[in-house]
C-alpha positions, 0 to 999 in steps of 0.5 A, spaced: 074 444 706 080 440 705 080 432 706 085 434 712 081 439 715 075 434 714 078 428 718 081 434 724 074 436 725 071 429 724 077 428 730 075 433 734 068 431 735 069 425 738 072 429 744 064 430 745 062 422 747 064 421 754 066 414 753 071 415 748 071 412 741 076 407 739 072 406 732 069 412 729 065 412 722 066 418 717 061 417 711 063 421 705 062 422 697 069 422 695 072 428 698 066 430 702 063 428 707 055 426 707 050 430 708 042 432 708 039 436 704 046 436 700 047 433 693 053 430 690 055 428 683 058 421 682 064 419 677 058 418 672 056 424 673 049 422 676 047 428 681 045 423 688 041 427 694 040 422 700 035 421 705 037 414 709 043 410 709 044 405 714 048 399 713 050 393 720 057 391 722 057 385 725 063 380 729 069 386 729 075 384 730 082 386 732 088 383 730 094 385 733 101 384 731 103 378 736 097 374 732 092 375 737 085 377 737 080 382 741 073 381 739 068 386 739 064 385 745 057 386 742 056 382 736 052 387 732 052 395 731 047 398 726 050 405 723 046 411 721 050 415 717 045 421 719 045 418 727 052 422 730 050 418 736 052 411 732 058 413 728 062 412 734 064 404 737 066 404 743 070 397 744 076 395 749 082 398 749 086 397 744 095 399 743 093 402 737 101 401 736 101 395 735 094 393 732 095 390 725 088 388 722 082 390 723 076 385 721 068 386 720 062 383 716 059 388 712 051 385 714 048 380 718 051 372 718 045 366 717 046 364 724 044 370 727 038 371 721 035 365 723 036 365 730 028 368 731 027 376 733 033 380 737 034 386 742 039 392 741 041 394 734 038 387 731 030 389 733 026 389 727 023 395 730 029 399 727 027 397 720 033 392 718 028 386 717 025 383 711 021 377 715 024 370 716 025 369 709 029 373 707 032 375 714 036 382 715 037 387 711 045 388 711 046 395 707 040 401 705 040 407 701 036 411 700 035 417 697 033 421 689 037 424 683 034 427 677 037 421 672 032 416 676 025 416 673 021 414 678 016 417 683 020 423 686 026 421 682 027 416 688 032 411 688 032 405 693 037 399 693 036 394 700 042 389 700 039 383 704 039 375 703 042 370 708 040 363 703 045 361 698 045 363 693 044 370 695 048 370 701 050 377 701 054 378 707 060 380 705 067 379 710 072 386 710 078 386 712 083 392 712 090 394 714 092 399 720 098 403 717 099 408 721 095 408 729 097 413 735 093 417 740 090 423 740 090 429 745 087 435 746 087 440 751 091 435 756 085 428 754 088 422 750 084 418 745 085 412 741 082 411 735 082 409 728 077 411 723 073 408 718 072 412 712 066 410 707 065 412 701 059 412 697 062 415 691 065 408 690 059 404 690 055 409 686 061 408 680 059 402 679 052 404 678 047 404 671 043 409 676 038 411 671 036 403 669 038 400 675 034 404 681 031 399 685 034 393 688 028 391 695 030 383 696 034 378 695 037 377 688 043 377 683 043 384 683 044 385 690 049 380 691 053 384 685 051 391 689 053 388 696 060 386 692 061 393 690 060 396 697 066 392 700 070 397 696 068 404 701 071 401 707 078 404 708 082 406 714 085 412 717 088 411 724 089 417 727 097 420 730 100 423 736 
């Protein structure tokens, strides 16, 4: 399937929410999109299969093209590449015509890690969270490939740390080009979509020596500045 056709059906399917989505995430591995039980080949040529990627984006803001903002009014949202339900971000409405820059926090800033347990996608329930030493885990990916010598070939990286000097939140800022409103079958949406691409994190990996990353470190400060590089932006047209 063609990229284009991918993000036509990824579009589509945010018609099934009944509150309509104005930032929908597209999790892929280069020209295709991720999958369970489904293995991809990086540009190293490691074979990857996952089975749990997750990863917070935190303090999302609009910029508009007058110089002002619109502030996501929830301060957190825990997404779940393999949970439909939290691809899609419902935030204020926004003139996508006139949206400039979209900005977020790949992971949780240090006044949130040390502000003692919370509720909703920052409950340590939903298993994001070391303890208050370390804080929250920012980005999670799990899975196995055969270049992994490990029990079940697995792979683990957890990218997490609030104190300095392994603060690994990461601050991304991306560019709106070309934003406009979707109809079908006489409805409106407005949205943009936010595509990760994992294909670019594990490029810059050494997978079969460097295959477990589970605290805070230099190592996963080196990873959590290789995943700054997935996020792009497609703003949907007319």
């Amino acid at each position: 399937m063609s990229v284009k056709s991918r993000i036509l059906l990824f579009i589509l399917s945010c018609f099934a929410y009944p509150a309509t989505a104005q930032l929908s995430i597209l999790p892929v591995f280069g020209d295709r999109t991720i999958a369970e039980n489904t293995w991809y080949v990086s540009t190293k040529g490691d074979s990857v299969q996952f089975d749990n990627i997750r990863f917070y984006l935190s303090d999302m803001q609009f910029e508009m093209d007058d110089k002002t903002w619109i502030k996501d009014t929830v301060s957190a949202h825990l997404i779940d590449v393999f949970d439909p339900a939290s691809l899609h971000i419902t935030t204020q409405k926004i003139d996508l015509k006139r949206l400039k820059t979209i900005h977020f926090n790949l992971g949780i800033d240090s006044l949130t890690n040390v502000s003692g347990a919370l509720g909703g996608d920052l409950d340590p329930q939903k298993g994001m969270y070391w303890a208050w030493q370390s804080g929250y885990i920012n980005l999670k990916i799990e899975g196995r490939s055969p270049r992994c010598k490990t029990r079940k070939n697995a792979f683990q990286y957890h990218i997490g740390g609030y104190l300095q000097p392994f603060y690994s939140m990461r601050k991304v800022e991306l560019p709106v080009k070309n934003a406009g409103v979707n109809r079908n079958q006489g409805a409106i949406q407005q949205g943009v979509i936010l595509n990760v691409d994992f294909s670019l994190f594990f490029g810059n990996l050494s997978i079969a020596t460097q295959n477990s990353i589970m605290m805070p470190g230099k190592a996963a400060m080196q990873l959590a500045d290789y995943s700054t590089s997935m996020f792009s932006i497609h703003a949907t047209k007319n």
